[in-house]
N, C-alpha and C positions, 0 to 999 in steps of 0.2 A: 353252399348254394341253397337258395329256398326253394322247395318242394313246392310246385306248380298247382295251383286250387283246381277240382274239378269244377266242370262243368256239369251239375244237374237239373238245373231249374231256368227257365224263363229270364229269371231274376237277374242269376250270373252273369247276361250276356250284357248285361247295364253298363255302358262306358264301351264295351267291347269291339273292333271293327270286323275282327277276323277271331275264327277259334281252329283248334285243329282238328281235322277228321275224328281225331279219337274223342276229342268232346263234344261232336255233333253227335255220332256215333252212342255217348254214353246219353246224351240230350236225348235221343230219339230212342231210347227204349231198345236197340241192336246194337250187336256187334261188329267188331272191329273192321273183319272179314267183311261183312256184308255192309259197311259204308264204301270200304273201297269198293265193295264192288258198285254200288249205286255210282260210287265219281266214276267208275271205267265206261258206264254203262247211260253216263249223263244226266241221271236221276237227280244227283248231289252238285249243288255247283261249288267249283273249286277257282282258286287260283294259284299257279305255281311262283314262286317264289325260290330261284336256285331248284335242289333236289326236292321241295320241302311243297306240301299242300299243305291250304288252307279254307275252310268254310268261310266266306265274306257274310256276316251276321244280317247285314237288309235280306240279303238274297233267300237266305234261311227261312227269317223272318215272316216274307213275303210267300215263301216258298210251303213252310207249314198254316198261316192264314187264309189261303187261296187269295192274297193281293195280285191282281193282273201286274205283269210286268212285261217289260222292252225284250224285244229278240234276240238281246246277249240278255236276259235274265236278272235284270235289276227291277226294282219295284220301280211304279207308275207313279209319277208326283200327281196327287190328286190335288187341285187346286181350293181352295178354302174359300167359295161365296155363296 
């Protein structure tokens, strides 16, 4: 099985929809501990999947640019005129 790429740069998340807490976590300069606890604590948004979280990349995105976003936490389509 091939050995999973990290996540460290901006770059990486190119194609990406979703990553896992552990590579938002390495993304964002903290650790492991302290992303879960941002998701228990709402900070981080997640989506569960079975037993399994995951960081949805717009939301992040959005989330580290200050993009306004929808009251579930998705980024704002800003209109292009």
């Amino acid at each position: 099985m091939d050995q999973k790429a990290q996540v460290t740069s901006l770059a990486d998340l190119d194609g990406r929809a979703v990553i896992t807490v552990s590579d938002a976590a390495s993304l964002l300069g903290i650790c492991r501990s302290a992303a879960y606890e941002a998701v228990r604590r709402h900070q981080l948004p997640v989506i569960r999947i079975g037993s399994r979280m995951f960081v949805p990349v717009p939301r992040l995105l959005a989330l580290l640019t200050g993009q306004p976003v929808t009251p579930d936490g998705y980024p704002v389509a800003v209109d292009a005129q």
